[in-house]
N, C-alpha and C positions, 0 to 999 in steps of 0.2 A: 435619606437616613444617613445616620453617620459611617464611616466604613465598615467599624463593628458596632451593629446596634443590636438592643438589645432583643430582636429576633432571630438576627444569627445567632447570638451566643444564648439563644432558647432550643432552636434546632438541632444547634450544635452537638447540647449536653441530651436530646431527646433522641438522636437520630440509632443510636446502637438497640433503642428500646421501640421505635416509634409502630414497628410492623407487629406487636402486640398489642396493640389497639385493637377493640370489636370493628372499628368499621373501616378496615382497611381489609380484610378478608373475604371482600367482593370482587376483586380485580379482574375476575374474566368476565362477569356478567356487564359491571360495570364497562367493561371497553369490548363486550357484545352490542351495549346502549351505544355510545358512542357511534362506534362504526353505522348504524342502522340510523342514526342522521346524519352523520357528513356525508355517507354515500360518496366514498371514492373509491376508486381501485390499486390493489396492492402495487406496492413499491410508491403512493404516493409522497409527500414531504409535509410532517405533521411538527409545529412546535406543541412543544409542552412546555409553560411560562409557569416557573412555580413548580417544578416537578416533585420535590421533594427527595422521595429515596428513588423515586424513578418507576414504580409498580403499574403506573398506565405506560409510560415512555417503555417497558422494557416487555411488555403485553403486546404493544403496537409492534414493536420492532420482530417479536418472533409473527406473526403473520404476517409481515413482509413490507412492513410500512417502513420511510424510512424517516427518522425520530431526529429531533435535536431537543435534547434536555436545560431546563434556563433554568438554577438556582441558586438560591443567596446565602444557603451553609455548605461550607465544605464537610463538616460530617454529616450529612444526608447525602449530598453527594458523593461521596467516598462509599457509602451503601448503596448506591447506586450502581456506579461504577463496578463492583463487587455480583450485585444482582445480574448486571448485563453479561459478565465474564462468566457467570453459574448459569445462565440460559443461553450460553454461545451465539447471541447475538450484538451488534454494535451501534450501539446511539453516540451521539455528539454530545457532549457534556460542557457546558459553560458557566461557570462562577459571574455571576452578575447580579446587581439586582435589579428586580422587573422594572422599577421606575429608569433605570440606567441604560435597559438592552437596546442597542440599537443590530437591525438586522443588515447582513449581508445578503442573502436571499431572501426570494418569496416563498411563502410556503401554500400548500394545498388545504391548510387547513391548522387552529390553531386549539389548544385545551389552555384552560387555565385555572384549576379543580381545588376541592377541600381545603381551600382557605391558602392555597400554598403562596398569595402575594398580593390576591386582589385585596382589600380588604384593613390589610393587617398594618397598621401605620406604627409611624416611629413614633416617639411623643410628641417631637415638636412638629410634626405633619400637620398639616392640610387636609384635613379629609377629604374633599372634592378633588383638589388637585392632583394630591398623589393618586388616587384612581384614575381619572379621568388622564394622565400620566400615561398610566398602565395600558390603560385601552387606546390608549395614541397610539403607541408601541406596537400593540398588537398590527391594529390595524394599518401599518405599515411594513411589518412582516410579512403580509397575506395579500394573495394575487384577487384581484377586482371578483365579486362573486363566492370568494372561499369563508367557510362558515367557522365563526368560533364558538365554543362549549364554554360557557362562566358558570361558575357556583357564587357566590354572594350568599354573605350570612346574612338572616330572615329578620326583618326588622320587624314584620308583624309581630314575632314571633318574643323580640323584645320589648314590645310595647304591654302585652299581656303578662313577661315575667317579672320586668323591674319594675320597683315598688318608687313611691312619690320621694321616700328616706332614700334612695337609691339615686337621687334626682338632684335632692336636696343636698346631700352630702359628697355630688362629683362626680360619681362614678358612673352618672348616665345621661347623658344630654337629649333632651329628646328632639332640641332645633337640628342639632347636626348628627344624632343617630346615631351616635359614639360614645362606644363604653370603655373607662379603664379600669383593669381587672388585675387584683396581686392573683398571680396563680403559683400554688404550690404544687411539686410533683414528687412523689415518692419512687426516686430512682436507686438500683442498686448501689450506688454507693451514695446514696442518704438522701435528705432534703434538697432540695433546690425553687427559691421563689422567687420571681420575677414578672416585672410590672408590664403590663399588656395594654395596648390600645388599636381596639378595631371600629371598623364601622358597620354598618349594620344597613341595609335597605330595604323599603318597601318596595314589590312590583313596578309601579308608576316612578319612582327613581330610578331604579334602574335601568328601567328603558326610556330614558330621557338622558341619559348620561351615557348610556350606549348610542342613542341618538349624537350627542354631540361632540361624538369619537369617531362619527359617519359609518355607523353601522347602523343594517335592517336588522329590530325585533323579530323572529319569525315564530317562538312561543318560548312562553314560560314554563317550568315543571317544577315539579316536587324534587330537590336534589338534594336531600336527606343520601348519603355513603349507604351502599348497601340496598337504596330502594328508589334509584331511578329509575323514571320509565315517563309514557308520555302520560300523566296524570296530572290531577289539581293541586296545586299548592296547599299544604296543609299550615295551618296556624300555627300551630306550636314546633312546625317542625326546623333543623337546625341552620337549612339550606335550603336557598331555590336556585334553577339551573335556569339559564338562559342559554336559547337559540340563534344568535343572531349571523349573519352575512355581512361582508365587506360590499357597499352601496356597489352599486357600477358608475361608470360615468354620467350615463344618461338619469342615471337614479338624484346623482349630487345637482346635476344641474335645474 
């Protein structure tokens, strides 16, 4: 992406308003889900790729985990940054973007949620690559065996919404999955509309491209904000979460 592209400067202008969202008012159940699959013990080393304003990274960090936060707006981060100081607790915060981060450490385990990077391309992106990017990254973050949490937006879910006019006229590719969307947003100080291109997958992509970022699928869920758990993936719904692990050695070979 370009240094400022136009998802930073979407974040940017969203980030003062973004925790008014319905489905961001999950944050403890949600990282009750979490902890009850990675199954570590506190004080372990969690990234959060994509954190946003930080409401899983600063959930983790008050039960004793300890957090590095990776995002690509500075005003999300700066609500971030803000949030960890009003729960007396302290995450690592880095301006990067996920296609860019390379880590210093390994981590125990890694999130990378509600669309905060996987997913969300520049326009002149590569769908494939720029993901499959992402999950390099990851997967080089994380110690042999440590498990990462992906959300991916539900490609079933766009196969049943867009229409053939929808197809026809750009805005929905169904070879490559990828939709571009003007979205408008009604923020306090006025309009703001800005052109969007995400990708979108089915199950069986997914974990074929987690595959060939050399990570183990371990399940899929329903990762709909607000109603994770270990359940079926529903059709229409906005997210699916994926389980997967960093391979071992003996697993690559």
């Amino acid at each position: 992406m370009a240094a400022t592209s136009q998802w930073e400067a979407f974040f940017d202008s969203h980030a003062p308003h973004y925790l008014r969202n319905p489905f961001t008012q999950h944050t403890v159940a949600e990282v009750d889900f979490l902890l009850e699959e990675l199954r570590l013990p506190s004080g372990s080393c969690i990234l959060d790729l994509g954190c946003g304003t930080g409401r899983h990274a600063v959930e983790l960090a008050r039960r004793g985990y300890q957090v590095t936060g990776v995002g690509l707006s500075p005003g999300m981060l700066a609500e971030a940054e803000r949030a960890a100081r009003e729960a007396g607790v302290t995450v690592t915060w880095i301006k990067c973007d996920a296609t860019q981060f390379t880590a210093t450490e390994q981590f125990d385990a890694a999130i990378c949620l509600c669309e905060g990077a996987f997913g969300l391309l520049g326009l002149d992106d590569d769908p494939t690559a720029h993901d499959l990017t992402i999950l390099r990254n990851l997967h080089a973050a994380l110690l042999p065996g440590a498990r990462l949490m992906l959300n991916a937006l539900n490609g079933l879910a766009a196969i049943r919404q867009f229409s053939q006019e929808d197809v026809t006229s750009g805005w929905f590719d169904p070879v490559t999955m990828v939709a571009v969307l003007d979205e408008e947003w009604e923020l306090p100080e006025g309009k703001r509309r800005v052109r969007l291109k995400e990708r979108r997958y089915i199950p069986t992509e997914l974990v074929a491209l987690l595959g060939q970022a050399g990570f183990v699928v371990e399940h899929l869920w329903g990762g709909t904000a607000g109603n994770w758990g270990r359940r079926a993936i529903e059709l229409d719904e906005i997210e699916i979460m994926a389980v997967a692990r960093k391979a071992r050695a003996q697993e690559e070979s």
